[in-house]
NUZATI-292741 format. One record per atom (N, C-alpha, C): chain; atom name; x, y, z. Coordinates in nm, 3 decimals, always signed. Example, Ala and Ser with C-alpha at 12.3 -4.5 7.8 and 13.67 -1.06 7.14 Angstrom:
<site><unit>A</unit><site>N</site><c1>+1.319</c1><c2>-0.569</c2><c3>+0.780</c3></site>
<site><unit>A</unit><site>CA</site><c1>+1.230</c1><c2>-0.450</c2><c3>+0.780</c3></site>
<site><unit>A</unit><site>C</site><c1>+1.320</c1><c2>-0.330</c2><c3>+0.780</c3></site>
<site><unit>A</unit><site>N</site><c1>+1.285</c1><c2>-0.225</c2><c3>+0.708</c3></site>
<site><unit>A</unit><site>CA</site><c1>+1.367</c1><c2>-0.106</c2><c3>+0.714</c3></site>
<site><unit>A</unit><site>C</site><c1>+1.290</c1><c2>+0.003</c2><c3>+0.787</c3></site>
% end
This chain:
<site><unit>A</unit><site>N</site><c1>+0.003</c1><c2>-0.043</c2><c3>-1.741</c3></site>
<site><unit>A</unit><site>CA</site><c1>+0.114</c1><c2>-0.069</c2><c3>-1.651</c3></site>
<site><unit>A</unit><site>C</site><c1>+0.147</c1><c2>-0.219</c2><c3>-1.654</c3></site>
<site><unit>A</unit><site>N</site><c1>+0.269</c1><c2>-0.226</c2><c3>-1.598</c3></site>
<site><unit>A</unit><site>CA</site><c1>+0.309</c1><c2>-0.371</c2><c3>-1.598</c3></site>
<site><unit>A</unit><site>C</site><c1>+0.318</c1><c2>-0.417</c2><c3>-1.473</c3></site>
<site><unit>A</unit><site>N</site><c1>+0.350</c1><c2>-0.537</c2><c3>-1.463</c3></site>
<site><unit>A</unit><site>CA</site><c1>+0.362</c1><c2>-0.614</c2><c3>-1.320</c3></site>
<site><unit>A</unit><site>C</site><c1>+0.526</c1><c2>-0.545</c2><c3>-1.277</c3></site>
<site><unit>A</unit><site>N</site><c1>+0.592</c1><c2>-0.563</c2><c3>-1.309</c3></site>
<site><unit>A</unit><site>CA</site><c1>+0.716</c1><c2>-0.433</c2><c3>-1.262</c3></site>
<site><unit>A</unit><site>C</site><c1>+0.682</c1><c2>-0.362</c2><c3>-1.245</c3></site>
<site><unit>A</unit><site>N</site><c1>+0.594</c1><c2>-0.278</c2><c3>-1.294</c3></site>
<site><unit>A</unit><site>CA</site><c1>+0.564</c1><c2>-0.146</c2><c3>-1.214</c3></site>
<site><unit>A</unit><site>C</site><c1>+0.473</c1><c2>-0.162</c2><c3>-1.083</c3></site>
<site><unit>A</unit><site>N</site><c1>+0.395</c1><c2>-0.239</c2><c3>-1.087</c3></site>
<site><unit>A</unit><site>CA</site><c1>+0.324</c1><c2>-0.280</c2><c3>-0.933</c3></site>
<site><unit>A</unit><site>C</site><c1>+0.393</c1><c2>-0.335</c2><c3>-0.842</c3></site>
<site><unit>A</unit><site>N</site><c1>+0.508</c1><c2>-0.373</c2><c3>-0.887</c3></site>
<site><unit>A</unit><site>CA</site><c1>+0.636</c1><c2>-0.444</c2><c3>-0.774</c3></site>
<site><unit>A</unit><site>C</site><c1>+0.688</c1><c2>-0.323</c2><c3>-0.752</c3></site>
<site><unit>A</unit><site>N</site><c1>+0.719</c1><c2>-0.229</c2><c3>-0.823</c3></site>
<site><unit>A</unit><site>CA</site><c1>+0.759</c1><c2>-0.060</c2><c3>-0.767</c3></site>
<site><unit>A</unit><site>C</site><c1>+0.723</c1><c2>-0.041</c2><c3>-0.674</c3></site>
<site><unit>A</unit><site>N</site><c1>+0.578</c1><c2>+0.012</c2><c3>-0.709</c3></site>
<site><unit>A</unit><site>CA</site><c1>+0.460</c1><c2>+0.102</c2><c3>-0.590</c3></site>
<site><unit>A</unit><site>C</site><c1>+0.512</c1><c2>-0.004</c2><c3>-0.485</c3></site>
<site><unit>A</unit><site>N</site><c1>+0.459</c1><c2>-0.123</c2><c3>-0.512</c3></site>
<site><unit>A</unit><site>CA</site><c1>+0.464</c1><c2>-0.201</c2><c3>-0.352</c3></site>
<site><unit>A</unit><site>C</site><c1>+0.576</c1><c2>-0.187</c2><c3>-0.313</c3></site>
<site><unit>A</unit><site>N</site><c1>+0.659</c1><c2>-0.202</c2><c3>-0.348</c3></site>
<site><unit>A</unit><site>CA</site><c1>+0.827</c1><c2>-0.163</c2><c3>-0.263</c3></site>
<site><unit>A</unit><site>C</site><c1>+0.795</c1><c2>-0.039</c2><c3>-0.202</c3></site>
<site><unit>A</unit><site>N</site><c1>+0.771</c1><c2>+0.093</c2><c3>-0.275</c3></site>
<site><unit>A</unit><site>CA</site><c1>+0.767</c1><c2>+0.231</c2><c3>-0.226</c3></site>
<site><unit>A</unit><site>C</site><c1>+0.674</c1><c2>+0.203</c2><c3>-0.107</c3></site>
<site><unit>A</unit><site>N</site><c1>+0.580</c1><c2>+0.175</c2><c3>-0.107</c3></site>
<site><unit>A</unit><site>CA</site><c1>+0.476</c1><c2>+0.169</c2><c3>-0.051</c3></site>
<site><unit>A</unit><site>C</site><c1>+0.528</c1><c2>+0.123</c2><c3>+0.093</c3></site>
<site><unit>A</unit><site>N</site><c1>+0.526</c1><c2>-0.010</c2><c3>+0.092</c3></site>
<site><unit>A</unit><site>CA</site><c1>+0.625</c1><c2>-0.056</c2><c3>+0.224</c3></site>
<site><unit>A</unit><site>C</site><c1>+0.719</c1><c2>-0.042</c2><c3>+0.302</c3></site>
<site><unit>A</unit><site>N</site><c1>+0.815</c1><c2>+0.057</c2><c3>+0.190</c3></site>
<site><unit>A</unit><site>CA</site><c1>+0.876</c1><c2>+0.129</c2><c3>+0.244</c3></site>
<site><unit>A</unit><site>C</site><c1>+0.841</c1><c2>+0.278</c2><c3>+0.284</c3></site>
<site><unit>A</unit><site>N</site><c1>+0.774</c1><c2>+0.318</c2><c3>+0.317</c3></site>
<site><unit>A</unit><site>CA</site><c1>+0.697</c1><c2>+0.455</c2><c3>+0.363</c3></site>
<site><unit>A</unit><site>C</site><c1>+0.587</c1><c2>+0.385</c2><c3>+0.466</c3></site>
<site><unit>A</unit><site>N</site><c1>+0.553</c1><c2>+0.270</c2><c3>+0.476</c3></site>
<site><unit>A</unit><site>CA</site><c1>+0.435</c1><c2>+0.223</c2><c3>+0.613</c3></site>
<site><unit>A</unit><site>C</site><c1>+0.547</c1><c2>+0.279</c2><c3>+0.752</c3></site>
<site><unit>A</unit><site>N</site><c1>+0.432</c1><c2>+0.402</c2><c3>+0.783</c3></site>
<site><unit>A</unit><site>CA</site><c1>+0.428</c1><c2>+0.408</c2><c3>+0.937</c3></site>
<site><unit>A</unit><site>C</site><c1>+0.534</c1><c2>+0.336</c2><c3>+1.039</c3></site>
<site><unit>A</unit><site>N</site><c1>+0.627</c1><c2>+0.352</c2><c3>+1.113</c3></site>
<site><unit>A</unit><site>CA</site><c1>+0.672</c1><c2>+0.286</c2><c3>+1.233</c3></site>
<site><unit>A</unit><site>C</site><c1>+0.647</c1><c2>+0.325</c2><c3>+1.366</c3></site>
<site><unit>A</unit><site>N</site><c1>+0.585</c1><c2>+0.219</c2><c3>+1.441</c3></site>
<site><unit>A</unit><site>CA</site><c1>+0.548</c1><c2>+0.229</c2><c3>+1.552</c3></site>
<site><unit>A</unit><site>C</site><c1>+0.660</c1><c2>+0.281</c2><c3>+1.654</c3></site>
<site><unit>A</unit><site>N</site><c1>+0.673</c1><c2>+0.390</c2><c3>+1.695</c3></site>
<site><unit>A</unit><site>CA</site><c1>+0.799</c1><c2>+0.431</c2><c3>+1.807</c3></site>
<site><unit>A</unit><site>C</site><c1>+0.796</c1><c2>+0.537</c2><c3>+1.895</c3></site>
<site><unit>A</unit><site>N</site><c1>+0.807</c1><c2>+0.537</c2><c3>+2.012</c3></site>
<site><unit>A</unit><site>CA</site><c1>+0.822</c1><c2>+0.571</c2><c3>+2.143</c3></site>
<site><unit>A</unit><site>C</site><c1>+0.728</c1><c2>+0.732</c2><c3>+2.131</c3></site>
<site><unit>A</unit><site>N</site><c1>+0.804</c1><c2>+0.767</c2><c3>+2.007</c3></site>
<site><unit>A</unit><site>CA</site><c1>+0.739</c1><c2>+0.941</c2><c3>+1.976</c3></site>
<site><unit>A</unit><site>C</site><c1>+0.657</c1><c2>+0.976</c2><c3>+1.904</c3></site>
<site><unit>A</unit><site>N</site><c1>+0.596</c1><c2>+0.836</c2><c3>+1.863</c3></site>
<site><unit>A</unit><site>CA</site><c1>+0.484</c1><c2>+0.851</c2><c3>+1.776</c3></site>
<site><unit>A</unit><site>C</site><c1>+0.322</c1><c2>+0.847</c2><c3>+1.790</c3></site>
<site><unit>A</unit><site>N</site><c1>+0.312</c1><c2>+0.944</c2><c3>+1.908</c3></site>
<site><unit>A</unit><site>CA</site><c1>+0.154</c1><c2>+0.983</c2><c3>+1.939</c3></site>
<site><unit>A</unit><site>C</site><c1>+0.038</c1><c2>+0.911</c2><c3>+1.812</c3></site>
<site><unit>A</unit><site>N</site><c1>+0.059</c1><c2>+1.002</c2><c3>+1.717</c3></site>
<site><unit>A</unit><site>CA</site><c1>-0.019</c1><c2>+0.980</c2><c3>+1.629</c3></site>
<site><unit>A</unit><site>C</site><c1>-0.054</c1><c2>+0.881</c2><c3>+1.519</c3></site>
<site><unit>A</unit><site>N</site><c1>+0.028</c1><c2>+0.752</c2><c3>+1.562</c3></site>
<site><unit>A</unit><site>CA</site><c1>+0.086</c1><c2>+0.659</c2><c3>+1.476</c3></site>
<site><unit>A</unit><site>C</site><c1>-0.010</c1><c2>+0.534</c2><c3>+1.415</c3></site>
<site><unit>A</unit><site>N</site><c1>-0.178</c1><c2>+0.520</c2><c3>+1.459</c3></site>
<site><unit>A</unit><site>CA</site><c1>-0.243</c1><c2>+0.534</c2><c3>+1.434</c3></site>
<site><unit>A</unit><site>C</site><c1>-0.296</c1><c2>+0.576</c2><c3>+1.312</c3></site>
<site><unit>A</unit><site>N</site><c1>-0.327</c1><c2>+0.692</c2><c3>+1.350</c3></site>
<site><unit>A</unit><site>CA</site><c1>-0.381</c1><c2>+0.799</c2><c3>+1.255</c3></site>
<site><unit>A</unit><site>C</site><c1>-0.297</c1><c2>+0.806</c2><c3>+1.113</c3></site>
<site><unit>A</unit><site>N</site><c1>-0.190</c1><c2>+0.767</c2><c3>+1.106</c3></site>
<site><unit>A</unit><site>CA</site><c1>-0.106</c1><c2>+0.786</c2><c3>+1.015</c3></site>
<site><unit>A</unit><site>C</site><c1>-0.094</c1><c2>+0.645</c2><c3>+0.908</c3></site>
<site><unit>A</unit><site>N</site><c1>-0.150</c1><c2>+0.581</c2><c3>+1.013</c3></site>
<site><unit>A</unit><site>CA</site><c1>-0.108</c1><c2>+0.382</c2><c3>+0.989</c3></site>
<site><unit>A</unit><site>C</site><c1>-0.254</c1><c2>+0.384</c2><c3>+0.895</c3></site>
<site><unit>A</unit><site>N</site><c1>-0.370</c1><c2>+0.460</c2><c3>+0.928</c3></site>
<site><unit>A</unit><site>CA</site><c1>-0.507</c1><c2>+0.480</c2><c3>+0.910</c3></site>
<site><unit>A</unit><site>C</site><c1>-0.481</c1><c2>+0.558</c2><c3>+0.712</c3></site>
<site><unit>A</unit><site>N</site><c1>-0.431</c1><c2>+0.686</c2><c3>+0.728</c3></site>
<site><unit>A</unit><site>CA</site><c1>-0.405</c1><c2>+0.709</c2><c3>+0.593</c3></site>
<site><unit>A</unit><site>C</site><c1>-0.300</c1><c2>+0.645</c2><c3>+0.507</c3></site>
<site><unit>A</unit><site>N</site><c1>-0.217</c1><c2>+0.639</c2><c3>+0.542</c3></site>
<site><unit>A</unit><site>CA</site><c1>-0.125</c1><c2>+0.508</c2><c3>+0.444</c3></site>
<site><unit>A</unit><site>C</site><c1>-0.210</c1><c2>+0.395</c2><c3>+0.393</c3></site>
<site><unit>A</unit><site>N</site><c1>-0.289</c1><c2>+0.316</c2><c3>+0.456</c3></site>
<site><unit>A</unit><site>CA</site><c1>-0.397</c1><c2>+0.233</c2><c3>+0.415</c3></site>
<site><unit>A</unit><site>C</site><c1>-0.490</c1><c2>+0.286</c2><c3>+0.331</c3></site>
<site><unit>A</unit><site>N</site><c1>-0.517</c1><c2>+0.398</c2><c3>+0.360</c3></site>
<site><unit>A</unit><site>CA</site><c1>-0.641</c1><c2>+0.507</c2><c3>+0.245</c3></site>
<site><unit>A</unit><site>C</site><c1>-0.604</c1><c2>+0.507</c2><c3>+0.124</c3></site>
<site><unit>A</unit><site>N</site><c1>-0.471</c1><c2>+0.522</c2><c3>+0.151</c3></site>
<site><unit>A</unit><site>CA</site><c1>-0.352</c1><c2>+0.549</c2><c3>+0.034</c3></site>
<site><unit>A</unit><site>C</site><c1>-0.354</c1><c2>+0.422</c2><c3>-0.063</c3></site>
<site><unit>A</unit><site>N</site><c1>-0.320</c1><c2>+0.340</c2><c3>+0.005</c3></site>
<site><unit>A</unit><site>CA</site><c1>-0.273</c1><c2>+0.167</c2><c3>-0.060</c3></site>
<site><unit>A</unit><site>C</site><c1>-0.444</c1><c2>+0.107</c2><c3>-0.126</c3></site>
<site><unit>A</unit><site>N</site><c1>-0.519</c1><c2>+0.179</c2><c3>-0.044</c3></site>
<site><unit>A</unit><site>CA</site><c1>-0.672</c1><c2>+0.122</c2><c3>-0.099</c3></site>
<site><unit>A</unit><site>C</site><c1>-0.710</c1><c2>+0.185</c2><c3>-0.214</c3></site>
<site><unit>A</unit><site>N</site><c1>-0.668</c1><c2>+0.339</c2><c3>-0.215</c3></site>
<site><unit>A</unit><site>CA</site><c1>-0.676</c1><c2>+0.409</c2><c3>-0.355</c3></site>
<site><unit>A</unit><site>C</site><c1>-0.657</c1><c2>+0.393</c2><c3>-0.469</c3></site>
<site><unit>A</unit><site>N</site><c1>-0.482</c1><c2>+0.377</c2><c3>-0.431</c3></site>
<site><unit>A</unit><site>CA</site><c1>-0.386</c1><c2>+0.319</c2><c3>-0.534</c3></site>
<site><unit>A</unit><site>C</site><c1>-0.448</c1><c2>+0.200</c2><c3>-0.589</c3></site>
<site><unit>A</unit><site>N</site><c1>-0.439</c1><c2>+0.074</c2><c3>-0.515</c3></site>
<site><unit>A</unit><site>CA</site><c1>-0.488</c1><c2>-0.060</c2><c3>-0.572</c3></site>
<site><unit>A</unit><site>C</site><c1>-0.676</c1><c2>-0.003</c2><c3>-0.654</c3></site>
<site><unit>A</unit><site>N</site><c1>-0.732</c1><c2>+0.066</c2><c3>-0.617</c3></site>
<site><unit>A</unit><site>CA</site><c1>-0.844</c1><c2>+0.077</c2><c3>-0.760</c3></site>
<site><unit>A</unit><site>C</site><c1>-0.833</c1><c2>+0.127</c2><c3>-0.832</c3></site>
<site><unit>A</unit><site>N</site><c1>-0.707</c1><c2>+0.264</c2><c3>-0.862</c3></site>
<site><unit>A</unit><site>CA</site><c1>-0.688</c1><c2>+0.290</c2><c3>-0.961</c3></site>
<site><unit>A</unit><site>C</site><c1>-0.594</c1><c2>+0.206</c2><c3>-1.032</c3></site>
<site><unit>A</unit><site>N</site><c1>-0.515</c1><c2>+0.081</c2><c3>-1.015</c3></site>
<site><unit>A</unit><site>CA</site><c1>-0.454</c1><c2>-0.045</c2><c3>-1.114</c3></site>
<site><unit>A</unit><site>C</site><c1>-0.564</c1><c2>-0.101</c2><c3>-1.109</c3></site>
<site><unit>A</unit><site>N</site><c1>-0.686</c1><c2>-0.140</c2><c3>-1.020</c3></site>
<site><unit>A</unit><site>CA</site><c1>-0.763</c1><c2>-0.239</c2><c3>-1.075</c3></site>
<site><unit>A</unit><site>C</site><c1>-0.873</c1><c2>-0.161</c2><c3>-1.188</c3></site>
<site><unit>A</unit><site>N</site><c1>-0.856</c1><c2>-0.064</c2><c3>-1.190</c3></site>
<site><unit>A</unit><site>CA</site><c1>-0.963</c1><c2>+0.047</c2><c3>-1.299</c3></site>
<site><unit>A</unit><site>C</site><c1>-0.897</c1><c2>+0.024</c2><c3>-1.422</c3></site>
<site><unit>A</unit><site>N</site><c1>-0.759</c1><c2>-0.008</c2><c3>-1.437</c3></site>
<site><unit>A</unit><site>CA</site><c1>-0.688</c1><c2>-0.005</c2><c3>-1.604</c3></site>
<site><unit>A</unit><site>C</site><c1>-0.673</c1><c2>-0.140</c2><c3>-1.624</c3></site>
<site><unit>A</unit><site>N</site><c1>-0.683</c1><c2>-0.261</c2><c3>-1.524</c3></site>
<site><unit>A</unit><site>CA</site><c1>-0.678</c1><c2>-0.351</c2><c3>-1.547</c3></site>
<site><unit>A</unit><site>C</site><c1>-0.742</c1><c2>-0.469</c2><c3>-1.453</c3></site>
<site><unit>A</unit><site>N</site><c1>-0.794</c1><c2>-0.561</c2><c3>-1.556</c3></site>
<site><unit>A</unit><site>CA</site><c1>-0.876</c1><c2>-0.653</c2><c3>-1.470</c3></site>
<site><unit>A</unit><site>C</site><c1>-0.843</c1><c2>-0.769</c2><c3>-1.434</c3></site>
<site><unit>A</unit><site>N</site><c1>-0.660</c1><c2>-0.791</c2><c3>-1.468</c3></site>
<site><unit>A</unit><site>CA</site><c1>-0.663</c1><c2>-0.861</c2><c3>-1.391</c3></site>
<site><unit>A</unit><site>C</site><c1>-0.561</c1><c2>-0.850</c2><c3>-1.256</c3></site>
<site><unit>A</unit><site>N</site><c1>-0.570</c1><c2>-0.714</c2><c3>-1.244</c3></site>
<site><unit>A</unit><site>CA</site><c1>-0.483</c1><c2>-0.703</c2><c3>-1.135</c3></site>
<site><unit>A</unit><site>C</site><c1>-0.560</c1><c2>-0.795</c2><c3>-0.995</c3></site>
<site><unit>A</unit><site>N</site><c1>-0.493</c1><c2>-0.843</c2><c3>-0.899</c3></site>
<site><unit>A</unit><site>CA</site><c1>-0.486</c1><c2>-0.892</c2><c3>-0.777</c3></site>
<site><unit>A</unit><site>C</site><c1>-0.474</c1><c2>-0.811</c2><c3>-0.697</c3></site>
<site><unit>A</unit><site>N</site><c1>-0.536</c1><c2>-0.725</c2><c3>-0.617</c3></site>
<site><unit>A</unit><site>CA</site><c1>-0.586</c1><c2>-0.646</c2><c3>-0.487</c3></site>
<site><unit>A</unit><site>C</site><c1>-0.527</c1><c2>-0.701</c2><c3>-0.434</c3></site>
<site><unit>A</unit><site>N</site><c1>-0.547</c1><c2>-0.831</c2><c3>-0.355</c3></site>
<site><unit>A</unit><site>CA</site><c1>-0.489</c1><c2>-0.875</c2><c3>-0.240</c3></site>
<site><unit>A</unit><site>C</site><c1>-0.350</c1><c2>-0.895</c2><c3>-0.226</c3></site>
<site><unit>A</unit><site>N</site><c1>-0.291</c1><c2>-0.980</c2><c3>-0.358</c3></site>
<site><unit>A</unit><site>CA</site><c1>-0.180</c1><c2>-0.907</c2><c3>-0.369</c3></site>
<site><unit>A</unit><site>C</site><c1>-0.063</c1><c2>-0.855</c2><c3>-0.369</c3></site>
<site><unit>A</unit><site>N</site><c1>-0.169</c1><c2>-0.737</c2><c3>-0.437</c3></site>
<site><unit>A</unit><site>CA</site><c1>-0.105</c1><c2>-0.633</c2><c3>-0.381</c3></site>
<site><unit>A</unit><site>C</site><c1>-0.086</c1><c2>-0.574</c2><c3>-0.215</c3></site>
<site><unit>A</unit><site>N</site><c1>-0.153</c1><c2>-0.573</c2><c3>-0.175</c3></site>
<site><unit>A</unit><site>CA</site><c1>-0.167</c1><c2>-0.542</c2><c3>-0.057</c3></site>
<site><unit>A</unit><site>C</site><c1>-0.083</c1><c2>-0.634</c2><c3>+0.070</c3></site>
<site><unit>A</unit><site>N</site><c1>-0.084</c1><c2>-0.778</c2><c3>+0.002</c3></site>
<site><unit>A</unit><site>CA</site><c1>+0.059</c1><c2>-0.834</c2><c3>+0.083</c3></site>
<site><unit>A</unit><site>C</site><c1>+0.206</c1><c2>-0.769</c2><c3>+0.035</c3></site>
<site><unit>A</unit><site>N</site><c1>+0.272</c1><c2>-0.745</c2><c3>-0.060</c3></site>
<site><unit>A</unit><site>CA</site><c1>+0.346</c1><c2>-0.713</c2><c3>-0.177</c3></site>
<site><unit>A</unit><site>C</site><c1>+0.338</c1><c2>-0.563</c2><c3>-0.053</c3></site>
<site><unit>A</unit><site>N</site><c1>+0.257</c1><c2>-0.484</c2><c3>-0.055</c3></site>
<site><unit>A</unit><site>CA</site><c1>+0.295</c1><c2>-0.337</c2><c3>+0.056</c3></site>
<site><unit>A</unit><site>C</site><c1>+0.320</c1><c2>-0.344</c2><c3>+0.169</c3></site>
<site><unit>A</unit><site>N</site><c1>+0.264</c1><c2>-0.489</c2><c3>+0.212</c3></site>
<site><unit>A</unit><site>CA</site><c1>+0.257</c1><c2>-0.458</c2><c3>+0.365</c3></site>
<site><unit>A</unit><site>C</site><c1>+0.163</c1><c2>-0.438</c2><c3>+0.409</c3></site>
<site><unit>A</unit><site>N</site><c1>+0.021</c1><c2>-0.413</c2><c3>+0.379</c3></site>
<site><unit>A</unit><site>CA</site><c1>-0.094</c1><c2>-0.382</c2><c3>+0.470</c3></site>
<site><unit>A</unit><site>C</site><c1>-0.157</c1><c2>-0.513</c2><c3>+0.500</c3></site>
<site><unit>A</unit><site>N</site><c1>-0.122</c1><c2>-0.651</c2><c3>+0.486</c3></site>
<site><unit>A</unit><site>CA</site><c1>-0.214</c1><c2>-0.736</c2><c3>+0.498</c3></site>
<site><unit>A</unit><site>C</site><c1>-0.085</c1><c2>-0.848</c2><c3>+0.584</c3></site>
<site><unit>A</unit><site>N</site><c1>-0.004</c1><c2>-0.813</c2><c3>+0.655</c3></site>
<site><unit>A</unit><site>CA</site><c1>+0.105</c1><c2>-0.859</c2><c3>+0.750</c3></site>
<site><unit>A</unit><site>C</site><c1>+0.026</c1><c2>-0.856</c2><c3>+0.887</c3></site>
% end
């Protein structure tokens, strides 16, 4: 994969994080797997490549805001 393609995911990615709102009981729980998600994802790019940046990535999604 290329660095364009990790600027993808992270766009997608950020754009699908959870929003906190009035009807969202479970929003939490949801905020909890999206992160499962983004932690997954980032070892399977750091498994094909070594020099991917975890962290990041993980600013680049949104989980580290």
């Amino acid at each position: 994969m290329t660095r364009k393609d990790y600027i993808a995911f992270a766009r997608i990615l950020r754009e699908i994080k959870p929003r906190k709102d009035n009807s969202a009981d479970d929003y939490g729980a949801k905020l909890s797997q999206w992160g499962k998600m983004i932690e997954a994802i980032a070892g399977v790019f750091e498994d094909g490549n070594e020099r991917f940046d975890r962290e990041k990535f993980f600013k680049a999604c949104g989980y580290l805001d």
